[in-house]
Backbone as ProteinMPNN parsed JSONL, in Angstrom:
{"seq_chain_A": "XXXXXXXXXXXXXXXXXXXXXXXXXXXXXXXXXXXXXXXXXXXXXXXXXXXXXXXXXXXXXXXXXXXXXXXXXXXXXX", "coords_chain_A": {"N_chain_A": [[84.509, 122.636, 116.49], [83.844, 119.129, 117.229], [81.812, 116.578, 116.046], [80.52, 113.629, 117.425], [80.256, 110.213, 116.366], [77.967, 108.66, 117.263], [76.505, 110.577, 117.495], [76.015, 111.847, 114.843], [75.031, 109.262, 113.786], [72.177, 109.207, 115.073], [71.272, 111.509, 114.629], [70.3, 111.516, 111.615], [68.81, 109.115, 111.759], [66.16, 110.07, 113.198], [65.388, 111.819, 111.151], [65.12, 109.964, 108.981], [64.207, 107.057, 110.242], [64.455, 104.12, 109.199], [66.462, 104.092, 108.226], [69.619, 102.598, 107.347], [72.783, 102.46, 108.688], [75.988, 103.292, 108.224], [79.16, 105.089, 109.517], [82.103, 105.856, 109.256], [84.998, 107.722, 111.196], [87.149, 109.388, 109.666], [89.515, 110.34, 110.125], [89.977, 110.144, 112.479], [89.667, 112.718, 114.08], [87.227, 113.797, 114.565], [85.686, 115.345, 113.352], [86.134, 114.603, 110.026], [83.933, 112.627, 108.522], [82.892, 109.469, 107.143], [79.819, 108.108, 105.533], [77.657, 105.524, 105.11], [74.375, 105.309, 104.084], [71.392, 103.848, 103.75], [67.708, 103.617, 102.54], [64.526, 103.121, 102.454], [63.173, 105.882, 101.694], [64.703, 107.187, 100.221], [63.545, 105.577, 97.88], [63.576, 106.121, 94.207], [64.295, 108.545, 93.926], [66.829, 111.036, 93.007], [70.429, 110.718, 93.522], [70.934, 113.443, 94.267], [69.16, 114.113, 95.195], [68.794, 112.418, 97.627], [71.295, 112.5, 98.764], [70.445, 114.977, 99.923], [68.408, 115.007, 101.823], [69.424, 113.672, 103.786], [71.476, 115.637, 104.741], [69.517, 117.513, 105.509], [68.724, 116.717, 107.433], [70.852, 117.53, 109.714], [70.249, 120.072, 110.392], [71.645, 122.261, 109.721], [73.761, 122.172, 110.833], [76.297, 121.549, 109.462], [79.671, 122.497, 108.359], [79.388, 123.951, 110.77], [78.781, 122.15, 113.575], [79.779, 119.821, 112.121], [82.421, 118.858, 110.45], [83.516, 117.768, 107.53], [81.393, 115.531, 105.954], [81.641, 112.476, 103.928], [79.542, 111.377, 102.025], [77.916, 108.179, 100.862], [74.669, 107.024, 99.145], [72.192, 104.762, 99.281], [69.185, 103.516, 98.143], [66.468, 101.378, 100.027], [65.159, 98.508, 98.605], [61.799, 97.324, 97.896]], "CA_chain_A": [[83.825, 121.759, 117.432], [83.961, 118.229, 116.41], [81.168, 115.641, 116.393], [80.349, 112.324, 117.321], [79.84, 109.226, 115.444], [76.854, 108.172, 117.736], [75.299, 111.876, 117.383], [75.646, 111.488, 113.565], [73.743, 108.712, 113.119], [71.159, 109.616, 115.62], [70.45, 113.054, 113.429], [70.049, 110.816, 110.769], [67.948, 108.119, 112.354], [65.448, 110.549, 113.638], [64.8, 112.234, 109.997], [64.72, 108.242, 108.121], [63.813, 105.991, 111.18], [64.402, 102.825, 108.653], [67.796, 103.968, 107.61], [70.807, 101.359, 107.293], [73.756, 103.438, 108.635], [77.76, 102.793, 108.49], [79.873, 105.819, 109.955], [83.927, 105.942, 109.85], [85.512, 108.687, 111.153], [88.172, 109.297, 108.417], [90.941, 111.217, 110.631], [89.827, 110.294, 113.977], [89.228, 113.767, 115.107], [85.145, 113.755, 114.965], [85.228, 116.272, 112.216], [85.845, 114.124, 108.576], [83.31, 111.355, 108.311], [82.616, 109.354, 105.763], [78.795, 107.925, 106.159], [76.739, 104.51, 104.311], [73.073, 105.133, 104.728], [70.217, 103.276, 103.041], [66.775, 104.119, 103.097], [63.0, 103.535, 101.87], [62.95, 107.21, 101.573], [65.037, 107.13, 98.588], [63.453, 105.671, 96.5], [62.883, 106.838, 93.486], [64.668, 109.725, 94.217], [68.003, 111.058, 92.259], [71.504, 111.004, 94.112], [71.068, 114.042, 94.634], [68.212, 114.104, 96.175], [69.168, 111.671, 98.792], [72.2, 113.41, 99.583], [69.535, 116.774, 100.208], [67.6, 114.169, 102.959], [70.3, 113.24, 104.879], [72.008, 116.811, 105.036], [68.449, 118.208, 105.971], [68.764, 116.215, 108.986], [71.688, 117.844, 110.394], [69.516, 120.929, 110.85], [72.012, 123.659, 109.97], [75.099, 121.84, 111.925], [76.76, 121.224, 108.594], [79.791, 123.358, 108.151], [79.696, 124.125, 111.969], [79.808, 121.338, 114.057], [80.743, 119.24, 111.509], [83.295, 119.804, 109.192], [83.191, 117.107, 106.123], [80.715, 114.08, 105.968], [81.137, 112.172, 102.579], [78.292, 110.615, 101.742], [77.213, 107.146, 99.86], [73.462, 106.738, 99.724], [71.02, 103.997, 98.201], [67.157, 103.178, 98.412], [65.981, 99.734, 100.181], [63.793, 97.926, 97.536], [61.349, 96.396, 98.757]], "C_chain_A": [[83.525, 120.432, 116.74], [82.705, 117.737, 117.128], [81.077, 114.4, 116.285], [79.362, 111.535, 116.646], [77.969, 108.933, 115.885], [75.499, 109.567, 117.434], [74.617, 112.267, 115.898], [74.495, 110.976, 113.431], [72.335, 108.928, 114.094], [70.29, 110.637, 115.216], [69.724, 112.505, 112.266], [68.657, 109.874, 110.98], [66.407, 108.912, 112.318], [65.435, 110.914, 112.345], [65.009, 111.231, 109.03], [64.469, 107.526, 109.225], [63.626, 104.834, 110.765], [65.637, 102.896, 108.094], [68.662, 103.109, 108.215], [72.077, 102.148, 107.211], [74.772, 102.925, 109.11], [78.461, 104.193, 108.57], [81.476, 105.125, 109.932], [84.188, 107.434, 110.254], [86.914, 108.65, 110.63], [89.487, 109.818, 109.229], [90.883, 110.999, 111.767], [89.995, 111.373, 115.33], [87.998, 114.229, 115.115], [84.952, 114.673, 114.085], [84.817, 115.848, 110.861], [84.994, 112.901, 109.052], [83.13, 110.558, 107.635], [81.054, 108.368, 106.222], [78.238, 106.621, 105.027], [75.229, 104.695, 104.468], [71.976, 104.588, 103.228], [69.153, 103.383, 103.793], [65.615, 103.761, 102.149], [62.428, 104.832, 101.574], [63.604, 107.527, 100.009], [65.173, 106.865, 97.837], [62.728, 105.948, 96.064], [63.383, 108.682, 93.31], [65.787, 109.606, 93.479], [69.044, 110.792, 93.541], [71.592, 112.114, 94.856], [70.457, 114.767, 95.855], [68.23, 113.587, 97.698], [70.285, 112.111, 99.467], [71.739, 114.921, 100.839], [69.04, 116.119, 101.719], [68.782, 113.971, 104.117], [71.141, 114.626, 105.307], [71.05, 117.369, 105.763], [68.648, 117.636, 107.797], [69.515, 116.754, 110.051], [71.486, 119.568, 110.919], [70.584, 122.47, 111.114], [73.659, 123.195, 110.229], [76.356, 122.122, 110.515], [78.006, 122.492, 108.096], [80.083, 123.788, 109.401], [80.236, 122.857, 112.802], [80.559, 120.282, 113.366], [81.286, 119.388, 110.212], [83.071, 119.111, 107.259], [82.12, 115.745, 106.436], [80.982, 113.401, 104.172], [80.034, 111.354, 102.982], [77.874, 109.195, 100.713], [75.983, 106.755, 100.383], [73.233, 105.686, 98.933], [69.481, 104.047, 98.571], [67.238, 101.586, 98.707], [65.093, 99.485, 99.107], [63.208, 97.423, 98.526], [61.014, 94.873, 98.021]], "O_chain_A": [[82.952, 120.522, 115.654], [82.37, 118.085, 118.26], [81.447, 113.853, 115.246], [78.192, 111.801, 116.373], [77.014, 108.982, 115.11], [74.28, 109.553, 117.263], [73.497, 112.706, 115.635], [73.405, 111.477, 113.156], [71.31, 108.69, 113.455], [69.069, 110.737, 115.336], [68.632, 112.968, 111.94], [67.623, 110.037, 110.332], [65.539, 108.492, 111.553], [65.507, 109.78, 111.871], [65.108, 111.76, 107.922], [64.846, 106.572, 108.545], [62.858, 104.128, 111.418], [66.046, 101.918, 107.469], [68.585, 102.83, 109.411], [72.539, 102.523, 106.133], [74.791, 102.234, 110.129], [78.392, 104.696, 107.448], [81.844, 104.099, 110.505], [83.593, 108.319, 109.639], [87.763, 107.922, 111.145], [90.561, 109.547, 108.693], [91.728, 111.597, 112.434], [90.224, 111.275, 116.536], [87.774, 115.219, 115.811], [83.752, 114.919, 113.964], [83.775, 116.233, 110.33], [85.427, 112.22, 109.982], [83.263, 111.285, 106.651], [81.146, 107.861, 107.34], [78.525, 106.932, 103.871], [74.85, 103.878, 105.308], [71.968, 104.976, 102.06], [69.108, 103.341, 105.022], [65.76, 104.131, 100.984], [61.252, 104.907, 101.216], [63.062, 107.973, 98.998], [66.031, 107.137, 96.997], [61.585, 106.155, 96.47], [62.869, 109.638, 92.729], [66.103, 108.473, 93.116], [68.484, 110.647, 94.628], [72.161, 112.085, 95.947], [70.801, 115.466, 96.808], [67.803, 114.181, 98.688], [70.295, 112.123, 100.698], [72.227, 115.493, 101.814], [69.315, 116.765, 102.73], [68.642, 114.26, 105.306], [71.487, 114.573, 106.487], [71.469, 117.848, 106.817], [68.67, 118.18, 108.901], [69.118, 116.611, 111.208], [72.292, 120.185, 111.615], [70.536, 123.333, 111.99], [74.608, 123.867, 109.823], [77.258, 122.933, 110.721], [77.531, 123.453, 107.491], [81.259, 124.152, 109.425], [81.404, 122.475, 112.878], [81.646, 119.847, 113.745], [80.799, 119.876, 109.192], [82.684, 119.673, 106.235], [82.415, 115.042, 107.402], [80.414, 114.0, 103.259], [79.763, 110.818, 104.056], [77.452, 109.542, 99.61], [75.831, 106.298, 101.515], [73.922, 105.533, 97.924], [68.93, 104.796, 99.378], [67.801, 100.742, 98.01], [64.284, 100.348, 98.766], [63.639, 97.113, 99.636], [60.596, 93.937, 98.702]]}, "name": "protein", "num_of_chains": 1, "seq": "XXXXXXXXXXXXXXXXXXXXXXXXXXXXXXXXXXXXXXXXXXXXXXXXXXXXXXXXXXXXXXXXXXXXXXXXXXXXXX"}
């Protein structure tokens, strides 16, 4: 079951509500993504960490409805 770009970042949005988000879909069948998000949430946080935040968001889906997301995160400074 593939998902959409708009439903992405909306999962996202709603668990950072200051995130700075760039979506491609890599194959243009709604499954590979590849994702940009920046956030006041991470900082201060490792890589890894910020990867953990933005997966959390997808509440399970991960794996189901969607198949790969890569991921590049950063932290807004302020």
């Amino acid at each position: 079951m593939a998902m959409a770009a708009t439903v992405i970042e909306q999962l996202i949005k709603d668990a950072l509500p200051d995130a700075i988000i760039e979506i491609d879909d890599l194959r243009g069948d709604g499954d590979h993504y590849a994702a940009r998000v920046a956030s006041r949430a991470f900082n201060g946080k490792t890589r890894v960490q910020q990867h953990q935040l933005v997966y959390a968001a997808f509440k399970g889906r991960m794996g189901t409805e969607l198949h790969a997301l890569a991921l590049e995160t950063r932290p807004i400074e302020d």
